[in-house]
Backbone and ligand atoms as CSV (ligand in chain L), in Angstrom:
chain,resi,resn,atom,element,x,y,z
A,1,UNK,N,N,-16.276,-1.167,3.600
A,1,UNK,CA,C,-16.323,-1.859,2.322
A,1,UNK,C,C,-14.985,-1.702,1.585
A,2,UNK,N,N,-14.520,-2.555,1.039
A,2,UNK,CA,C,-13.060,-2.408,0.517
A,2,UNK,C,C,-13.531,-3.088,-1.100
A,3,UNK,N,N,-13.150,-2.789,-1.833
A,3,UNK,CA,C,-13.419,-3.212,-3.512
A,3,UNK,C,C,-11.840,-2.930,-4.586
A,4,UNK,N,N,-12.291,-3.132,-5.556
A,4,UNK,CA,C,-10.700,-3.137,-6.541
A,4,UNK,C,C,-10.750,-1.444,-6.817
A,5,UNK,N,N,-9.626,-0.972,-6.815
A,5,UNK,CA,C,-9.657,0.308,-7.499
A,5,UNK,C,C,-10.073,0.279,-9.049
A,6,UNK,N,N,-10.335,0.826,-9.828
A,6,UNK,CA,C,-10.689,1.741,-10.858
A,6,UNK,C,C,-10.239,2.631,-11.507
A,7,UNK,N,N,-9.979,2.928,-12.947
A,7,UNK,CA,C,-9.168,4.047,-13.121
A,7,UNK,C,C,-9.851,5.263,-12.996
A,8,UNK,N,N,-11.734,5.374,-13.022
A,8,UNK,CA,C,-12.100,6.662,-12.143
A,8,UNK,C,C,-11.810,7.284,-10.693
A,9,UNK,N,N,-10.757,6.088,-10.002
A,9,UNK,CA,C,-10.430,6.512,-9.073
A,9,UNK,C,C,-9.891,7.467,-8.591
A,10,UNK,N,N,-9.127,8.040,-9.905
A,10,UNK,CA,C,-7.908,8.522,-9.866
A,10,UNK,C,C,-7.530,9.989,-8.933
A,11,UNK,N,N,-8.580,10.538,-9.391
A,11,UNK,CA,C,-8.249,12.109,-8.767
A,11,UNK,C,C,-8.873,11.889,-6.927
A,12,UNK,N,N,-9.807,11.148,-6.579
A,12,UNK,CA,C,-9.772,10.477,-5.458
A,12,UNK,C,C,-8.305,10.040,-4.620
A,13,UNK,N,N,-7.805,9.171,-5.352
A,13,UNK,CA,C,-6.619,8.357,-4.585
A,13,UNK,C,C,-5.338,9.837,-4.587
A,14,UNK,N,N,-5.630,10.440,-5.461
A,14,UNK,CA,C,-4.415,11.558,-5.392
A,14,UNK,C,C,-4.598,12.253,-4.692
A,15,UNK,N,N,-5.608,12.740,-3.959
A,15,UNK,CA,C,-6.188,13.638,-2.966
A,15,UNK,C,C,-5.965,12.837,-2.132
A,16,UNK,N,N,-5.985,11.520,-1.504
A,16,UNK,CA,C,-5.645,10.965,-0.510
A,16,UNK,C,C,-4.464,10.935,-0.458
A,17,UNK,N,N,-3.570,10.740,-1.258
A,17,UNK,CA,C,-2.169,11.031,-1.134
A,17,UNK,C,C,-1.830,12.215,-0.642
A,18,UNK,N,N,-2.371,13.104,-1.377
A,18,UNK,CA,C,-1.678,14.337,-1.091
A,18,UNK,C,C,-2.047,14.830,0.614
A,19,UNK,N,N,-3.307,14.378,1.491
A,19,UNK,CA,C,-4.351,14.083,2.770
A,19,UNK,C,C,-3.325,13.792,3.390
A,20,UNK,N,N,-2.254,12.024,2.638
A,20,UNK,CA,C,-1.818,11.307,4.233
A,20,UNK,C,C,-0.632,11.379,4.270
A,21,UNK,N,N,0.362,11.068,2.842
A,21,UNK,CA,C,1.568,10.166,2.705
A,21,UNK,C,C,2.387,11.506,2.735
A,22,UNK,N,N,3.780,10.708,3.730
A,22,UNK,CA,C,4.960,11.544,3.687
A,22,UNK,C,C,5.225,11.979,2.677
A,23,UNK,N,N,5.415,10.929,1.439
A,23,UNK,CA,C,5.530,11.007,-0.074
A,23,UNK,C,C,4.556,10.445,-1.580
A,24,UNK,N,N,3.786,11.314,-1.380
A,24,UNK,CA,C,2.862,11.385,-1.895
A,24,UNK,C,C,3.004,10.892,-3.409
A,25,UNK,N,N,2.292,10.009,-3.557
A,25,UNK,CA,C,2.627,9.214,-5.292
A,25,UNK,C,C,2.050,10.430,-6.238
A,26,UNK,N,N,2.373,10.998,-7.230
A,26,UNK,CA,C,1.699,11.478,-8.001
A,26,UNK,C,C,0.932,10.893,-8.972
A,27,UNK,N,N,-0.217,12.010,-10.056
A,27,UNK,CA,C,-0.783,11.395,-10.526
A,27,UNK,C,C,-0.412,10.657,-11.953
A,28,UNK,N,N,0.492,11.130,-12.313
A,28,UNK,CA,C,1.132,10.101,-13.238
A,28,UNK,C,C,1.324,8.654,-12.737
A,29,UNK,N,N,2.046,8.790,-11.887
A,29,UNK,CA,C,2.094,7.469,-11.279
A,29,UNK,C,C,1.166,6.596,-10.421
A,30,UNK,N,N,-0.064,7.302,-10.410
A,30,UNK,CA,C,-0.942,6.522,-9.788
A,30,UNK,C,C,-1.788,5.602,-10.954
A,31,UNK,N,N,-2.102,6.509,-12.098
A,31,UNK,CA,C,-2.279,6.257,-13.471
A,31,UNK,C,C,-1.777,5.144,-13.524
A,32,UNK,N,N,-0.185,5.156,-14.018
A,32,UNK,CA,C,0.247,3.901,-14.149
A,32,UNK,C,C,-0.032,2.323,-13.255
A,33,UNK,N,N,-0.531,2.905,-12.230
A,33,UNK,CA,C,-0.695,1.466,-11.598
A,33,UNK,C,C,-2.204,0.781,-12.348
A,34,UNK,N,N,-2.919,2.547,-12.117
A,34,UNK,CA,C,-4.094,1.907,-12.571
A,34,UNK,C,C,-4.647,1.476,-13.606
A,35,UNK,N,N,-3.960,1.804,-14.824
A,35,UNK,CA,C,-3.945,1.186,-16.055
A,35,UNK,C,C,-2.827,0.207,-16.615
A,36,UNK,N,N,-1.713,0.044,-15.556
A,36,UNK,CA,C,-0.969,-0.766,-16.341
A,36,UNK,C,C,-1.120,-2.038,-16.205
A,37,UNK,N,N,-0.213,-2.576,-16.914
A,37,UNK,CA,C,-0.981,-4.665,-17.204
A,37,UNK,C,C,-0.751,-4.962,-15.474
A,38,UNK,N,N,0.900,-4.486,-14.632
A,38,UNK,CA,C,1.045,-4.870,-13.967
A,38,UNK,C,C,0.405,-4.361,-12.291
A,39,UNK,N,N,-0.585,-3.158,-12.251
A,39,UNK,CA,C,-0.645,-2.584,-11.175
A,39,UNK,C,C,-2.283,-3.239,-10.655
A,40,UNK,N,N,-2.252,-2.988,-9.585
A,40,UNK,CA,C,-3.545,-3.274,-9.221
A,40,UNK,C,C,-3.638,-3.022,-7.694
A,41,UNK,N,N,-4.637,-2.881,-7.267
A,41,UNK,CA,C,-4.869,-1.774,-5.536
A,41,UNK,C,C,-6.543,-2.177,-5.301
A,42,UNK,N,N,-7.143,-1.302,-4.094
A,42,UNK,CA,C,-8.025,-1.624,-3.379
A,42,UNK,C,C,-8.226,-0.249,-3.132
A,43,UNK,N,N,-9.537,-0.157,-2.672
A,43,UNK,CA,C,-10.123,1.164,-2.087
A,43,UNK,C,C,-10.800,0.955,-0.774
A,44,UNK,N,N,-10.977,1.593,-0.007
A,44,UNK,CA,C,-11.889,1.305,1.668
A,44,UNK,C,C,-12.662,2.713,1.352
A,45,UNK,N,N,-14.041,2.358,1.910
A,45,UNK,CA,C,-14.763,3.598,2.085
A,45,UNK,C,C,-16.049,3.302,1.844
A,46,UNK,N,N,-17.188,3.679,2.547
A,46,UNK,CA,C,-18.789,3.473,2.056
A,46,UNK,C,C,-19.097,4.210,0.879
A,47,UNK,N,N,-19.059,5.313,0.649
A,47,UNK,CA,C,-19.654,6.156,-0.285
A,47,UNK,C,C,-18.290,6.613,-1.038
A,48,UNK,N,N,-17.314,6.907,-0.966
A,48,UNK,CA,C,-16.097,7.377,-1.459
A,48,UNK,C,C,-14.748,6.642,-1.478
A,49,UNK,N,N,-13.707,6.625,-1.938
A,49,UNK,CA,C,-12.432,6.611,-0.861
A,49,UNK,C,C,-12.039,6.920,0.233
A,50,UNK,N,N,-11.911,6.300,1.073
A,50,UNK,CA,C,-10.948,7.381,2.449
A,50,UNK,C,C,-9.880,6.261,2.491
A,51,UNK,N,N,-9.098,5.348,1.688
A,51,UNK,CA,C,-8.375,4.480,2.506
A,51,UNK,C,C,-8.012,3.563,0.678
A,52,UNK,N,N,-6.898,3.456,0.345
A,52,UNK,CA,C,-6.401,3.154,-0.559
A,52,UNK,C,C,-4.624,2.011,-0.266
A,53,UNK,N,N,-4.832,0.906,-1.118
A,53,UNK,CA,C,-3.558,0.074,-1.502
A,53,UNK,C,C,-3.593,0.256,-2.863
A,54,UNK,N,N,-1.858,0.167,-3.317
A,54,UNK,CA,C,-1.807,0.651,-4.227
A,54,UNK,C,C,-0.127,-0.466,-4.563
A,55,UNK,N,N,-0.359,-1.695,-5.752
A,55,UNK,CA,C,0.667,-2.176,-5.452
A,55,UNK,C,C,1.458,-3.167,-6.976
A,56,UNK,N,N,1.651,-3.729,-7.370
A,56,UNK,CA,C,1.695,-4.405,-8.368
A,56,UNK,C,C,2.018,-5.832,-8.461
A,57,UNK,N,N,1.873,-6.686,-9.379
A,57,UNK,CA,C,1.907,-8.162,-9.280
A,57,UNK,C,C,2.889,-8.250,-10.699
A,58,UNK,N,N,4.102,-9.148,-10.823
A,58,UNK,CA,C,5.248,-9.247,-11.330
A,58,UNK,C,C,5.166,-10.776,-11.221
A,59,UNK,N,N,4.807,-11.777,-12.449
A,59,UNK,CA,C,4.899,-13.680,-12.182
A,59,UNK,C,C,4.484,-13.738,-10.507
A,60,UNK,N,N,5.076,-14.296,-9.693
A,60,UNK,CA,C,4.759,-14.943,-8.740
A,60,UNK,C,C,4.913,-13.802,-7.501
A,61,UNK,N,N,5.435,-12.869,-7.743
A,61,UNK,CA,C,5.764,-12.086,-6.451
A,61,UNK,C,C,4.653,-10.606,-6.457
A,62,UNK,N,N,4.684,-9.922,-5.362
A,62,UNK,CA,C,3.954,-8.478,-5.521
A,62,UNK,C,C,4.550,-7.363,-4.441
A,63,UNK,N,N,4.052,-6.699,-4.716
A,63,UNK,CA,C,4.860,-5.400,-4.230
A,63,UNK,C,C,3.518,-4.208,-3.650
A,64,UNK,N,N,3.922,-3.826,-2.462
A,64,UNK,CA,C,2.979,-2.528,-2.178
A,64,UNK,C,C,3.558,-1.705,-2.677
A,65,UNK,N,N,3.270,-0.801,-3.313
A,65,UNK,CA,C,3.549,0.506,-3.420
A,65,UNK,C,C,3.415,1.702,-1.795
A,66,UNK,N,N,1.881,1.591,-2.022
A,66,UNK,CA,C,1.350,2.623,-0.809
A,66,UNK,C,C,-0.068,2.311,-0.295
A,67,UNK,N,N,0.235,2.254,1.192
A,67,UNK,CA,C,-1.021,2.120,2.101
A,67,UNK,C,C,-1.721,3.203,2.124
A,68,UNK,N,N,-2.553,4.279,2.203
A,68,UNK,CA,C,-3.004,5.528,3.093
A,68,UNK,C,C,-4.036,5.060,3.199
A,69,UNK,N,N,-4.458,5.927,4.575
A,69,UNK,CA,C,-5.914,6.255,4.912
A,69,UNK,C,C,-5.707,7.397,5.555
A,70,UNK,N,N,-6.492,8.362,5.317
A,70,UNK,CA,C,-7.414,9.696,5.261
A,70,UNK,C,C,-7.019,9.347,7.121
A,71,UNK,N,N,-6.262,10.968,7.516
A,71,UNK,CA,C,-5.911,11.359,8.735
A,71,UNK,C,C,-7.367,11.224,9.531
A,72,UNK,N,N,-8.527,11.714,9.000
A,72,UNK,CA,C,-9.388,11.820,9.796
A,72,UNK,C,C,-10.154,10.237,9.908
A,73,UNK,N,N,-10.012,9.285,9.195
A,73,UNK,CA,C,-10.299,7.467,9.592
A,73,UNK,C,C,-9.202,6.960,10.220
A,74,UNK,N,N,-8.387,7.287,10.887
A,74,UNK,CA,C,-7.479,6.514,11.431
A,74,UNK,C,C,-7.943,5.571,12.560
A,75,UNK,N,N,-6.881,4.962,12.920
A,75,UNK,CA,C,-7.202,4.039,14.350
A,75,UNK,C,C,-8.594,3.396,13.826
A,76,UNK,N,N,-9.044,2.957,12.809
A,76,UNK,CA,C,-10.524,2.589,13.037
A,76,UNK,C,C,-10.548,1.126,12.196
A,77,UNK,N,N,-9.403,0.377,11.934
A,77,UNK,CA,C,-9.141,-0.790,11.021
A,77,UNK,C,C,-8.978,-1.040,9.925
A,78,UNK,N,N,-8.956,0.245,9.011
A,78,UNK,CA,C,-9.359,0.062,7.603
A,78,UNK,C,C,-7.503,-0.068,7.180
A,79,UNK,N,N,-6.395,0.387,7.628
A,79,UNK,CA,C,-5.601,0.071,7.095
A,79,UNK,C,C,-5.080,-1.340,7.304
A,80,UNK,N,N,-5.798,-1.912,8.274
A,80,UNK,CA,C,-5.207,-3.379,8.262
A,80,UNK,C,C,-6.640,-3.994,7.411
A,81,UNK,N,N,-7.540,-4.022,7.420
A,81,UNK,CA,C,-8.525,-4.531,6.122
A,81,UNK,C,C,-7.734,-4.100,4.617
A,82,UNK,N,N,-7.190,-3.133,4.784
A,82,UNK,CA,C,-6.587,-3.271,3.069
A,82,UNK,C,C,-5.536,-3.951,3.017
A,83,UNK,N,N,-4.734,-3.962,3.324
A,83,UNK,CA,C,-3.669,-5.018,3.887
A,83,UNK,C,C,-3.975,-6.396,4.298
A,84,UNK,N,N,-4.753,-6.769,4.434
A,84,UNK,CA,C,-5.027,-8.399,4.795
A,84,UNK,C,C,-6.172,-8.969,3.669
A,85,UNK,N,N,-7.000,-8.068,3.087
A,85,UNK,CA,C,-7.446,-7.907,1.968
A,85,UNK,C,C,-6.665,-8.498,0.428
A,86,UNK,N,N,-5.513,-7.242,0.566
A,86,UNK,CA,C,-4.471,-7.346,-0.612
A,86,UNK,C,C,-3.784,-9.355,-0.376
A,87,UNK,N,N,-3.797,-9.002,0.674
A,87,UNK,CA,C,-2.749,-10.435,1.126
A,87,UNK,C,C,-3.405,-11.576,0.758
A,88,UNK,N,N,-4.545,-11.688,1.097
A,88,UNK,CA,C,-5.646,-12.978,0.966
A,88,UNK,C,C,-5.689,-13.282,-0.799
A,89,UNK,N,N,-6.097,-12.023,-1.266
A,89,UNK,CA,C,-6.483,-11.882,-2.833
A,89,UNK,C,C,-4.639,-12.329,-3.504
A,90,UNK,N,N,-3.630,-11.939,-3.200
A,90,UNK,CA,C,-2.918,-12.295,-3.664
A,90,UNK,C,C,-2.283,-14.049,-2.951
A,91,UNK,N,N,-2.461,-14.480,-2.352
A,91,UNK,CA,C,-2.327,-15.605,-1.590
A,91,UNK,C,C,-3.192,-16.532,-2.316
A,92,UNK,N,N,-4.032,-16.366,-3.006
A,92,UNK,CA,C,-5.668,-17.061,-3.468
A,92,UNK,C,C,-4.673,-17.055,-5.227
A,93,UNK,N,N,-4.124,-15.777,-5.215
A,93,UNK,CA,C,-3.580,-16.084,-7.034
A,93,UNK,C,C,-2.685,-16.954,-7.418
A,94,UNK,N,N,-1.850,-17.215,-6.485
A,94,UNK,CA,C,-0.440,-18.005,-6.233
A,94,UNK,C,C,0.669,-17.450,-5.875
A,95,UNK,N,N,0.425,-15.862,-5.152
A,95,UNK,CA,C,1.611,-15.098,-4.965
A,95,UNK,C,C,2.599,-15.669,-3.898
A,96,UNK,N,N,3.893,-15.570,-3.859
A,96,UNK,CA,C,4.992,-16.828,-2.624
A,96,UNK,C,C,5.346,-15.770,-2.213
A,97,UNK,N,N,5.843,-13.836,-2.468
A,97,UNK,CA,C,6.088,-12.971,-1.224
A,97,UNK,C,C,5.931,-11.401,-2.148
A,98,UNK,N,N,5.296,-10.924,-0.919
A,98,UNK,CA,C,4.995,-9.425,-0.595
A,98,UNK,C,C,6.153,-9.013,-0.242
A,99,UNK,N,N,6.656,-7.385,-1.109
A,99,UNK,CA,C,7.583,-6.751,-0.770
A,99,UNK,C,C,7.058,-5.389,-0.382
A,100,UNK,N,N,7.956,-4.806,0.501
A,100,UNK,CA,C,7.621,-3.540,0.201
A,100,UNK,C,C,8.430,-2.682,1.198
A,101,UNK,N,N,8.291,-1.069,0.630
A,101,UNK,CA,C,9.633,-0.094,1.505
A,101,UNK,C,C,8.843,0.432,2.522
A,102,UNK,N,N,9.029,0.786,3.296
A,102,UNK,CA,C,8.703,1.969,4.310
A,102,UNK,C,C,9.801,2.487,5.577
A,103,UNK,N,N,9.153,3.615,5.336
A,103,UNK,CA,C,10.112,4.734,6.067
A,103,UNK,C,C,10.722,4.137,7.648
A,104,UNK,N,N,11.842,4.270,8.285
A,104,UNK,CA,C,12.451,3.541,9.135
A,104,UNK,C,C,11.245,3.984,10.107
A,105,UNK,N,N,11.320,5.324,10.672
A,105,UNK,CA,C,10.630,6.555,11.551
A,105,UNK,C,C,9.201,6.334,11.455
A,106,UNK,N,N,9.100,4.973,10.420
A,106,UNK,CA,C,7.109,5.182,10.678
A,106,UNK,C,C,6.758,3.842,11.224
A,107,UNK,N,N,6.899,4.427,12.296
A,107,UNK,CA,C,6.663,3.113,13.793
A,107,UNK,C,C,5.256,2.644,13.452
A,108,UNK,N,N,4.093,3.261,13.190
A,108,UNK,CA,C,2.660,3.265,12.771
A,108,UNK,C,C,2.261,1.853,11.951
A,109,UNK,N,N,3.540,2.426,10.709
A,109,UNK,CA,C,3.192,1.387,9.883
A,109,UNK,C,C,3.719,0.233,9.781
A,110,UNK,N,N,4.714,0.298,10.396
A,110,UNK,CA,C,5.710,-0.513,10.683
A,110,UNK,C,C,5.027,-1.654,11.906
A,111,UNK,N,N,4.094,-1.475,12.689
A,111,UNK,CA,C,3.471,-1.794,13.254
A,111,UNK,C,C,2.467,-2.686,12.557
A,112,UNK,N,N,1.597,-1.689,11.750
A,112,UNK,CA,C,0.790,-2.487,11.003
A,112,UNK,C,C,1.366,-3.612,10.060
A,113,UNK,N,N,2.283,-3.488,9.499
A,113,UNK,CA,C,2.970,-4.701,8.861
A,113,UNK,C,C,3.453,-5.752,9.620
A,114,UNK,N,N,4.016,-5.908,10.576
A,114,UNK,CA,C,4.558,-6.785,11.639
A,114,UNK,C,C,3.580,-7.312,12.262
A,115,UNK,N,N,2.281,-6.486,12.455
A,115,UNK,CA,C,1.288,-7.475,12.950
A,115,UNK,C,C,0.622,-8.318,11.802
A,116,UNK,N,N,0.763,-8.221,10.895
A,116,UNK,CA,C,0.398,-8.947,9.806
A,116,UNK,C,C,1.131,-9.976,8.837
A,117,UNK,N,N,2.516,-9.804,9.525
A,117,UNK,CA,C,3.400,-11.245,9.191
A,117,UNK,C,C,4.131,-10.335,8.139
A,118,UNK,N,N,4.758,-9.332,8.134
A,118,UNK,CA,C,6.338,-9.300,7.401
A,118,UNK,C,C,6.701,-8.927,8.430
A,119,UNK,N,N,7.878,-9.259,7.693
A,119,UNK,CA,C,9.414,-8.784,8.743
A,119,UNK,C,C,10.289,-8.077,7.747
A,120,UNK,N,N,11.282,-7.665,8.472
A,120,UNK,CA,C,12.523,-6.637,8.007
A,120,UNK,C,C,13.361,-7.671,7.406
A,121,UNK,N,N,13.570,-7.228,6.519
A,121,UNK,CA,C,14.552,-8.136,5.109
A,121,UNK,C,C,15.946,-7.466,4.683
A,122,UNK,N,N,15.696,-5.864,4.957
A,122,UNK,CA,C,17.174,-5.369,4.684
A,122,UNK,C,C,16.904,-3.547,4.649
A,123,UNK,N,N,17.534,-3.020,4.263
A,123,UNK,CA,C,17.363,-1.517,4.773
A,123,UNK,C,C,18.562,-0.673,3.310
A,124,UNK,N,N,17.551,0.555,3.038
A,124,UNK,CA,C,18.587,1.178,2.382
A,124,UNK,C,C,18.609,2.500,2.738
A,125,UNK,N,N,19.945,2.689,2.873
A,125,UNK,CA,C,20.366,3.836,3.188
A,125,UNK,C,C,19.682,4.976,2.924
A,126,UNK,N,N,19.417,6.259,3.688
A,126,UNK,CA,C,19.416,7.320,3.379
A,126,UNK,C,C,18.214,7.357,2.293
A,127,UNK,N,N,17.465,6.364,1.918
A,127,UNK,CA,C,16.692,6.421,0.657
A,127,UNK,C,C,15.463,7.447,0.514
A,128,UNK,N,N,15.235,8.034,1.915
A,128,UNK,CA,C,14.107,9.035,1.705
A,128,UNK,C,C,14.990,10.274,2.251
A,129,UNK,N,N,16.352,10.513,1.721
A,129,UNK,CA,C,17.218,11.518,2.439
A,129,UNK,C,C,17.396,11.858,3.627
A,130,UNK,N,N,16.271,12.106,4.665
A,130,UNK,CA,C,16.371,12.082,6.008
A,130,UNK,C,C,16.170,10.759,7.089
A,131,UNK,N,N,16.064,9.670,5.823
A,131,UNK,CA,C,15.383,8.644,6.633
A,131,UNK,C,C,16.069,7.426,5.909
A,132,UNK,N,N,16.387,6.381,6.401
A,132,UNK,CA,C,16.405,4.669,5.861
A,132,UNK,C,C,15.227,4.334,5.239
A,133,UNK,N,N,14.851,3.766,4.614
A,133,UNK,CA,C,13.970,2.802,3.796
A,133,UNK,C,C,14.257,1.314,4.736
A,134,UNK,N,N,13.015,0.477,5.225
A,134,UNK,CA,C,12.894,-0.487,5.484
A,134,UNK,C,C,12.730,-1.595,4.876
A,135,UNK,N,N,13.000,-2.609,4.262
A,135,UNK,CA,C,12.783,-3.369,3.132
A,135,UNK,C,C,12.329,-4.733,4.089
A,136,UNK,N,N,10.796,-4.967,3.446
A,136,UNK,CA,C,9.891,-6.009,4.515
A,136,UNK,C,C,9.192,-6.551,3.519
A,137,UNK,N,N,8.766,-7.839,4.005
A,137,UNK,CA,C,8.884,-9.231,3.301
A,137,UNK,C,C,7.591,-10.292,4.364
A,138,UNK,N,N,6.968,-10.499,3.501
A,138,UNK,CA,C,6.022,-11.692,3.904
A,138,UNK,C,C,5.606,-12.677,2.837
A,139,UNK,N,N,5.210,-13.860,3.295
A,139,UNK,CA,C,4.770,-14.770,2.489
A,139,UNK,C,C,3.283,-14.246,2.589
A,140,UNK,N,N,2.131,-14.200,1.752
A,140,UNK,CA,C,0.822,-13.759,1.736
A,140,UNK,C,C,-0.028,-15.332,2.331
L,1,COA,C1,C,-0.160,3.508,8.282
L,1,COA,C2,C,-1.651,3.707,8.035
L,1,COA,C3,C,-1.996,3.251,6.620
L,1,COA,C4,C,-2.435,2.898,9.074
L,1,COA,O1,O,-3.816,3.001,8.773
L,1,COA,P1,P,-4.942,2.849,9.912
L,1,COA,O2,O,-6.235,2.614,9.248
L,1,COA,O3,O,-4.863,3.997,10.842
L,1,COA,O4,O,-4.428,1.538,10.669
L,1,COA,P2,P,-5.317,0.503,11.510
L,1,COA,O5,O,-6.383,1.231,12.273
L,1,COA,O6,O,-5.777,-0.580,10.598
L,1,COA,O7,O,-4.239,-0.057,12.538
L,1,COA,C5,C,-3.788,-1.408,12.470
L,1,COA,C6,C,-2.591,-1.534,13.402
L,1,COA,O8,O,-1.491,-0.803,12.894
L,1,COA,C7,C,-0.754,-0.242,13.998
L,1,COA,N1,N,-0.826,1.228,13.934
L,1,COA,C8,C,-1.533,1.968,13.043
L,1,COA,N2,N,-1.308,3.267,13.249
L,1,COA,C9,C,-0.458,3.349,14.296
L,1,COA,C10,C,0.157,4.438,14.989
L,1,COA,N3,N,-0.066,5.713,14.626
L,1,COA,N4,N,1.006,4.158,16.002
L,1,COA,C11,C,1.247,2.881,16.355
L,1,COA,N5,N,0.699,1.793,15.740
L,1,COA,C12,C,-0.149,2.041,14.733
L,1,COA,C13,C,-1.409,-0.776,15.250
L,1,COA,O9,O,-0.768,-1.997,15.566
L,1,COA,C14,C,-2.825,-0.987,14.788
L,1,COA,O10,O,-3.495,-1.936,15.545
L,1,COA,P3,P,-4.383,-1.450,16.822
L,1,COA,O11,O,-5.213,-0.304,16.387
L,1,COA,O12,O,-5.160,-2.682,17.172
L,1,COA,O13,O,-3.382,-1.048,17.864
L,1,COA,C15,C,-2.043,5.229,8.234
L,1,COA,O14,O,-1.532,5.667,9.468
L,1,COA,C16,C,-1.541,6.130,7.134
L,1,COA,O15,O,-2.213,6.349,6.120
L,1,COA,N6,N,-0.319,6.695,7.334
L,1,COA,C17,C,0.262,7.604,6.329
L,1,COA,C18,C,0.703,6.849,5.095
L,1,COA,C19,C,1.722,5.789,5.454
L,1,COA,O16,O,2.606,5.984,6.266
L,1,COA,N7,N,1.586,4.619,4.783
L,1,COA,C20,C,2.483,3.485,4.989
L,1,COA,C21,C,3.743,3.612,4.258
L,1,COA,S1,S,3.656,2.848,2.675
């Protein structure tokens, strides 16, 4: 089941952060997505969270922030249901392109995005200090 996040989400989605992501959003900043005019995300899970998007909408364009799902749901579809989810719902609003960073070294996700229609748009240096930042791009 995938639904809109919530701002009771909160201490949920931060525990999943802190569960999956190399770089874990904090909760200030998860806050902000979830209350601000511009943020808005998705949750996966029957009874709880295990699987969170987390991203914002700016006029015509949007942005992921962060995919996770909970180490122990992996391999099981839910990160491409939030992701094709996000895409549809923003495709349906009038959004023309999805941005978003990820780590050069995360073949995983990098995977999951490419099978879902972005591609590599440009790269910044050094941006996670040990790593490039990937800068990827789809029409929704
Ligand atoms: C990336 C992530 C969200 C994928 O979630 P998931 O639910 O395991 O992904 P799915 O089961 O939906 O996989 C969809 C596709 O993505 C690709 N993929 C996902 N994980 C992969 C891995 N570890 N290695 C290679 N390909 C992978 C595959 O193409 C997969 O399709 P397949 O299972 O038919 O082969 C999850 O691994 C995660 O939370 N990682 C840590 C946080 C992170 O890196 N987020 C992305 C950066 S913003």
């Amino acid at each position: 089941m995938i639904r809109a996040v919530h701002p009771g989400d909160l201490d949920d989605l931060v525990a999943l952060e802190a569960a999956g992501a190399a770089h874990p959003w904090t909760s200030a900043g998860i806050r902000d997505v979830l209350e601000g005019r511009f943020g808005c995300g998705w949750v996966a899970g029957q009874t709880h969270p295990v699987g969170h998007l987390l991203g914002q909408v700016v006029l015509d364009e949007a942005e992921i922030h962060t995919v996770v799902v909970h180490p122990d749901h992996r391999r099981q579809g839910l990160g491409r249901a939030l992701v094709t989810h996000a895409l549809r719902a923003w495709r349906e609003a009038g959004i023309t392109a999805v941005h978003l960073e990820v780590r050069d070294d995360n073949v995983g996700a990098i995977a999951l995005y490419a099978g879902l229609g972005f591609e590599p748009v440009g790269r910044r240096r050094a941006y996670y200090g040990d790593c490039d930042a990937l800068l990827m791009r789809c029409a929704p």
